[in-house]
C-alpha positions as CSV (number, residue, x, y, z in Angstrom):
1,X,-156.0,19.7,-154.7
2,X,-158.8,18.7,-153.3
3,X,-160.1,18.7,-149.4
4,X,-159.3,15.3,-149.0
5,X,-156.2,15.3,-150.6
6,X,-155.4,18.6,-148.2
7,X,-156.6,16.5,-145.2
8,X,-154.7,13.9,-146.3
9,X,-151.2,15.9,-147.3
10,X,-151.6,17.8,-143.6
11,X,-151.9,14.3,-141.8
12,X,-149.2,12.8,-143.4
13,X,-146.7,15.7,-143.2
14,X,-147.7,15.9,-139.0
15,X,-147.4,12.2,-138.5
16,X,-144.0,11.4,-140.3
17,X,-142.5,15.2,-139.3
18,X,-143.5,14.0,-135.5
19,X,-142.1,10.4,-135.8
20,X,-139.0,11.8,-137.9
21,X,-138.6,15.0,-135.7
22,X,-134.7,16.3,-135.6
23,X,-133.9,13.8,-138.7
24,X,-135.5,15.5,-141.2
25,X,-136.4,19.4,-141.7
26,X,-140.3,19.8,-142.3
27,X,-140.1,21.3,-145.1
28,X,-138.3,18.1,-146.6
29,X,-141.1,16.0,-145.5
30,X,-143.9,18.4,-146.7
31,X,-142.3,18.2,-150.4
32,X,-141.5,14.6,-150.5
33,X,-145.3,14.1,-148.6
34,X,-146.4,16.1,-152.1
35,X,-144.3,14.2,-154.3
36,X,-145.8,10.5,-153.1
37,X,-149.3,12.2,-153.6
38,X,-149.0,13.7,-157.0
39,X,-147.4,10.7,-158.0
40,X,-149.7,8.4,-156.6
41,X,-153.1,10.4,-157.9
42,X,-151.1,9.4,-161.6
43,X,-150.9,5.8,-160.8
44,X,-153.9,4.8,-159.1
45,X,-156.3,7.5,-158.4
46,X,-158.1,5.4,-155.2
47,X,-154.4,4.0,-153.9
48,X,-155.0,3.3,-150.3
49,X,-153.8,6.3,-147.8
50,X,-151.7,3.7,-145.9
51,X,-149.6,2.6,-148.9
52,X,-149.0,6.4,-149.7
53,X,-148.0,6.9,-146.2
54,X,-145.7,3.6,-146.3
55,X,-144.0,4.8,-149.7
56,X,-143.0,8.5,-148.1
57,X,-141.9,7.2,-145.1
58,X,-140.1,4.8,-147.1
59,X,-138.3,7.9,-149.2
60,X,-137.6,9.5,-146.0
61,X,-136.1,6.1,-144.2
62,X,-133.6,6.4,-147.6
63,X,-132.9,10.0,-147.6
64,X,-131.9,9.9,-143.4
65,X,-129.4,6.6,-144.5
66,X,-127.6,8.1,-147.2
67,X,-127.3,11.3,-145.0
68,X,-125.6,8.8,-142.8
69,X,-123.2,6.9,-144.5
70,X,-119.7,7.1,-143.9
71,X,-118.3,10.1,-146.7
């Protein structure tokens, strides 16, 4: 990975484990965070930081609703 990627992987995993903090454990966040960056250095290799920020938030929005709903 490189430093950017590194920078970018910390950033994201501090921002959405701060905004998310008590939902979801950090180490959740870290691997989906790693997930949305692998996948997204195999789809477009300049995709914008934002839209990979957008997409794991997204995941974790999902993941914190079905945690939710009524078993």
């Amino acid at each position: 990975m490189t430093s950017d990627r590194r920078q970018l992987s910390a950033g994201m995993i501090a921002t959405l484990s701060a905004e998310l903090e008590g939902k979801v454990a950090p180490d959740l966040v870290a691997d989906i965070v790693q997930a949305v960056l692998d996948e997204g250095r195999n789809d477009t290799p300049d995709r914008a930081a934002g839209s990979l920020m957008l997409e794991a938030r997204q995941r974790l929005e999902r993941f914190i609703r079905a945690q939710s709903w009524p078993r």
